[in-house]
N, C-alpha and C positions, 0 to 999 in steps of 0.2 A: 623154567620147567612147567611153569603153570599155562595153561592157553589164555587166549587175551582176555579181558573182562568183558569187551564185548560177544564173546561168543557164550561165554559165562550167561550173560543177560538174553542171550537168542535163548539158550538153555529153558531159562526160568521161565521165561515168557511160554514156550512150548509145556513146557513141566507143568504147572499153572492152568493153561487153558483145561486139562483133564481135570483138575481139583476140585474140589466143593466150593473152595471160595470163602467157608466159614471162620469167623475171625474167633479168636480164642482168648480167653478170659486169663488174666494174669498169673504168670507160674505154672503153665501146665507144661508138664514133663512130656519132651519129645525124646525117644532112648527107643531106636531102629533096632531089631532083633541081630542085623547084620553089621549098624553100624560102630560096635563097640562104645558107644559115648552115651552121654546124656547130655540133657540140658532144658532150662527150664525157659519156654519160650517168654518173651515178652507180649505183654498185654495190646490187643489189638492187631496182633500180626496172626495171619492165614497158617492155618496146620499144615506144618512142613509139605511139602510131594516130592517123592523121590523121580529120579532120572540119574541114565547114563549118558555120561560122555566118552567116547574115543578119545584121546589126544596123543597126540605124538612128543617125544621127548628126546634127549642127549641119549638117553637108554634105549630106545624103542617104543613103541608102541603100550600105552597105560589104558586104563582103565578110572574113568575119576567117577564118584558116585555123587552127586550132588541131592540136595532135600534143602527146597526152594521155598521162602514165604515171604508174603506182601504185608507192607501195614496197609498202604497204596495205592495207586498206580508208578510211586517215582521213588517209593524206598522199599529195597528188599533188602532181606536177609539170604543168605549160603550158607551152607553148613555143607564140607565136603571133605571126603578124603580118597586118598590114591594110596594104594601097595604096590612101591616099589620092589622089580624084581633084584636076587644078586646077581652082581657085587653092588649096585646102586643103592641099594639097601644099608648098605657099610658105610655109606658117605657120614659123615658127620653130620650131625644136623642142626649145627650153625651153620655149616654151609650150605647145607640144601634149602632153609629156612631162607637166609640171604638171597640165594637161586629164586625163591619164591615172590620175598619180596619186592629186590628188584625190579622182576617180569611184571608185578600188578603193578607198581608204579612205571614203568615202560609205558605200557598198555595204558593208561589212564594217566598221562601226563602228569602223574601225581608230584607230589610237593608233601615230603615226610614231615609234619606238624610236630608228631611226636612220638617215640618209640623206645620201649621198655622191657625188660627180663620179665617172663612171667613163667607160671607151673601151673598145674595140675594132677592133682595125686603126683608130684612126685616129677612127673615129665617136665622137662624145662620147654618153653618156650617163648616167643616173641609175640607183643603189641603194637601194632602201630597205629597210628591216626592220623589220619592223611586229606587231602584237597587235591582234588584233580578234574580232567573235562570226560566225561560221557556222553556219548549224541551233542555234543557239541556245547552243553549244558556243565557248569560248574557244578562240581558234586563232593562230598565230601563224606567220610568213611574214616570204618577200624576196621583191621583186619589180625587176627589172632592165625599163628600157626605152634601147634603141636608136631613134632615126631617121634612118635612109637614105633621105633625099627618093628616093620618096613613101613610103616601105614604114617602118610602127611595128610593131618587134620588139617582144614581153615575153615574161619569161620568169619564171614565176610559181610558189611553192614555198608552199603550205598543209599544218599539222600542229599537230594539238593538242600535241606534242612539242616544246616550245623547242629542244632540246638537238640534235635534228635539223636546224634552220636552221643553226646555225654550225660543224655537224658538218666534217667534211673531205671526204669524199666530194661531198657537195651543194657545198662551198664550191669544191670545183676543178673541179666541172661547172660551177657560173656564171664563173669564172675564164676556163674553157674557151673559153667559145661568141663565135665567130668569124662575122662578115657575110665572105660570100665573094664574088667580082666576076658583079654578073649579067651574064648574057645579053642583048644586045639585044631577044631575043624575050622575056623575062622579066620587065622592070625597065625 
C-alpha cells in the first residue's frame, strides 16, 4: 500500500530543495499542528519540510503527508502518515502494517535484519531494521509503523551508514515519537 521508496526519495529531495537547510540541535520537538504526533528530532538532521504525496492504493486514491529531513546528502529521515478511507480503515492493523512493510522491503530489495512489537501511548506497532539497494547503492534502515484507525504513521531512516541506525541519537528519536489525541476536526 505504500509507494515505492524510490518515489519516497524523489519526494524528499523536492521537499527539501524549498527548506532552510538548517540543521538542528539535539531533541528539538518536531509536533505538526496537522500531524497528530511528536517527536524529538535527532541531532544534526534538517528541520522536518512538509510535502504531499498522491498515491494510489488497493483502496483508491490517498493522500500521504510526508515531513522530510537530512543529516546528509545520503541519509534521511520520513515521518509520514495516510488516512485511510472506510471500510479500509477497519483493516486490522497487523495487516495493513504487514501490507506496509512488505511493499518497503519490495521496493528496496530489502533483507529484514530484524523486527519487533512496539507502542506508543498505547498504539501497538511494528519495528523493523532492514538492509536493502537504493540507486543502486547498499543501504540500510528502521522503519517504525503506527495505526491509529484510520491514519498509518511511518517513520522511516535510510543510510548507507549501518552504524547510524542504531546510533543513539536516531535510536531516542524513534523512542520519542508520540501519536497525540486529535481533534475532531482532524481525525
Amino acid at each position: 500500500m505504500l509507494p515505492a521508496i524510490a518515489s519516497w526519495l524523489a519526494a524528499a529531495i523536492v521537499s527539501l530543495s524549498a527548506g532552510s537547510g538548517a540543521h538542528l540541535p539535539d531533541g528539538t520537538q518536531f509536533a505538526p499542528a496537522d500531524g497528530n504526533f511528536s517527536i524529538l528530532m535527532p541531532k544534526g538532521f534538517t528541520e522536518p519540510v512538509a510535502s504531499d504525496m498522491p498515491i494510489q492504493s488497493a483502496v483508491g486514491p490517498l493522500n500521504m503527508k510526508l515531513y522530510t529531513s537530512l543529516l546528509d546528502a545520503q541519509t534521511v529521515m520520513l515521518i509520514s502518515y495516510t488516512d485511510y478511507p472506510d471500510p479500509a480503515s477497519k483493516t486490522d492493523s497487523r495487516v495493513l502494517i504487514k501490507g506496509a512493510r512488505d511493499g518497503a522491503m519490495k521496493s528496496l530489495k530489502g533483507t529484514v535484519l530484524n523486527e519487533k512489537e512496539t507502542t506508543t501511548n498505547g498504539i501497538a506497532g511494528r519495528s523493523v531494521l532492514f538492509s536493502g539497494v537504493s540507486s543502486g547503492h547498499r543501504t540500510y534502515g528502521r522503519v517504525d509503523y503506527y495505526y491509529d484507525q484510520p491514519r498509518l504513521y511511518t517513520l522511516l531512516l535510510l543510510t548507507p551508514k549501518r552504524s547510524i541506525v542504531s546510533s543513539a541519537p536516531v535510536s531516542n528519536a524513534f523512542a520519542s515519537f508520540a501519536i497525540t489525541p486529535a481533534s475532531p476536526a482532524t481525525h
